[in-house]
C-alpha positions in Angstrom: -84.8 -165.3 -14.7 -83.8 -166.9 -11.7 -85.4 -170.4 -10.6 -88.1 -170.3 -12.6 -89.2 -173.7 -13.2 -92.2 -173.5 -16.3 -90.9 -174.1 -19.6 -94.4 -172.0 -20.6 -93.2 -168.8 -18.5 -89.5 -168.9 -20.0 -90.9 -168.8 -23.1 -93.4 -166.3 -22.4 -90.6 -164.3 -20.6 -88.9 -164.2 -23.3 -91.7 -163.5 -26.1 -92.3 -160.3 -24.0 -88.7 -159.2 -23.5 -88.5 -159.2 -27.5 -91.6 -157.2 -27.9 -90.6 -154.9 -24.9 -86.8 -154.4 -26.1 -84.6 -156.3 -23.7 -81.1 -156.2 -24.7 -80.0 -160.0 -22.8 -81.9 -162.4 -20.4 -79.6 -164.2 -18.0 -80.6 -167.4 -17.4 -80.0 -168.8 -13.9 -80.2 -171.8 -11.0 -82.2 -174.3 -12.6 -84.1 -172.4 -15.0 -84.6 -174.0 -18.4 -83.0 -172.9 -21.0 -83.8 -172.5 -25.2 -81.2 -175.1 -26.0 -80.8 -178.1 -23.9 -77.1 -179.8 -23.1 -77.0 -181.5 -26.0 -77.6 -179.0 -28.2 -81.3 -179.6 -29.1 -84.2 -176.4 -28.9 -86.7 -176.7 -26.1 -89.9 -177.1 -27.8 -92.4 -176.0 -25.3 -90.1 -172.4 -24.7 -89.8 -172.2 -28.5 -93.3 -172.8 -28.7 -94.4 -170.5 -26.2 -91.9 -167.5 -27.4 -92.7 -167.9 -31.1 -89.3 -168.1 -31.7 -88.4 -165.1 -29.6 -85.1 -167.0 -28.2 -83.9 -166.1 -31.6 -83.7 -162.9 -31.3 -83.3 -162.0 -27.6 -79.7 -163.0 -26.5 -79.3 -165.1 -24.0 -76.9 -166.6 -21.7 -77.5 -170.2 -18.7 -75.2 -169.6 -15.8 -76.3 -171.5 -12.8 -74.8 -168.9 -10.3 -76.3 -165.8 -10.1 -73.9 -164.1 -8.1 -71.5 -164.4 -10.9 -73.9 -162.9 -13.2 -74.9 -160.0 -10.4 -71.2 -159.3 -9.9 -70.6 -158.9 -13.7 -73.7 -156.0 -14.0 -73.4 -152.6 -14.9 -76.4 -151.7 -14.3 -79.2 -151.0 -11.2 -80.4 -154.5 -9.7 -84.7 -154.9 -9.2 -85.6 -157.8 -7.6 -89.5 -158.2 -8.0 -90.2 -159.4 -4.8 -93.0 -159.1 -2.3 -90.8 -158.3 1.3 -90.4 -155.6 3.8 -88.4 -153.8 1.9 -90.4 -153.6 -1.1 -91.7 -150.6 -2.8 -94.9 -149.9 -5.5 -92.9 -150.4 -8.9 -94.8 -147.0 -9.6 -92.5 -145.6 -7.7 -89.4 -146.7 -8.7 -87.8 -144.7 -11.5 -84.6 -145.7 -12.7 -81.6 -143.6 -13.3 -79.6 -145.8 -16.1 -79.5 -149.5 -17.3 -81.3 -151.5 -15.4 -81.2 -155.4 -14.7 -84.8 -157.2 -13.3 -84.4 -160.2 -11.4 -87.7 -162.6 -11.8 -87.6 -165.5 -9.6 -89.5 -168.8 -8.8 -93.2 -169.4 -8.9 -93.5 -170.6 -5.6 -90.6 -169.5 -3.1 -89.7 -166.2 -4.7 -85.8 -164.9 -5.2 -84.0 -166.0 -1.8 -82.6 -163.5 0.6 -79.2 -164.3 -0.3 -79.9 -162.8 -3.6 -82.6 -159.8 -2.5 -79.9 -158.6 0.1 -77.7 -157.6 -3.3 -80.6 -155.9 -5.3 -80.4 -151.9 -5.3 -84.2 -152.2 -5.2 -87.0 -154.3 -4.5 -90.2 -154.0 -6.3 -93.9 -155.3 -5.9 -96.9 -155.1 -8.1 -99.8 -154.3 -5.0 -102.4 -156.9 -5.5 -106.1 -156.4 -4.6 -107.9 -159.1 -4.9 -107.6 -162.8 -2.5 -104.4 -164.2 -4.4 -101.6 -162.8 -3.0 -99.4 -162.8 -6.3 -98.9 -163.2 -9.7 -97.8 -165.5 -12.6 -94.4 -164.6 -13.0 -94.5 -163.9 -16.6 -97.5 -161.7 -16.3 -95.3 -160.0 -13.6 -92.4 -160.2 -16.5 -95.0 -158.1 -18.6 -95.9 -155.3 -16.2 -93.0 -154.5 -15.6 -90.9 -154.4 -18.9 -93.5 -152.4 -20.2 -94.0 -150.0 -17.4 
């Protein structure tokens, strides 16, 4: 999770990566995290997750790049862009990391230009996205 600024879709993120089997949730930029500096749990994520930060290890780093550099695995960025393609279509061909980003401004270039691939969920109706732990939840189960 990159940027994401709700306490409620942290926690929601990572209630669904439990259920869904995600082996470690990278926490990054200025996205909250389960414990706070000094130690204490987050009551809204804990809340929200149902305790799911429990059991889902987790790491806060606020660079990304030091977390992308360190991957061993394919990069997804969920993104609407130019270069995006129907997650339908993607298949993967090993481990695989998803990058989620803000609510509002998305994950910046800087970080799309070092995904392996760029996904989008088409959307039909007048909004032109959606929330990103709903997103989250598409796509771990898909």
């Amino acid at each position: 999770m990159h940027n994401i600024r709700s306490q409620h879709n942290v926690g929601s993120i990572f209630r669904t990566a439990d259920a869904s089997g995600v082996s470690k949730i990278y926490l990054t930029g200025y996205t909250p995290a389960p414990i706070d500096r000094f130690g204490r749990k987050v009551g809204t994520i804990t809340k929200v997750s149902l305790g799911a930060e429990e059991f889902v290890p987790w790491e806060k780093k606020e660079d990304i790049s030091e977390v992308l550099d360190n991957l061993d695995a394919e990069i997804v960025a969920m993104e609407q862009d130019s270069r995006s393609i129907n997650y339908k279509k993607y298949k993967p061909t090993g481990s695989v990391a998803y990058i989620f980003g803000d609510e509002v401004r998305g994950i910046p270039k800087k970080v799309l230009s070092r995904s392996d691939f760029i996904l989008e969920i088409p959307m039909r109706g007048q909004k032109e996205s959606l929330n990103v732990s709903v997103t989250a939840g598409i796509i771990l189960f898909n």
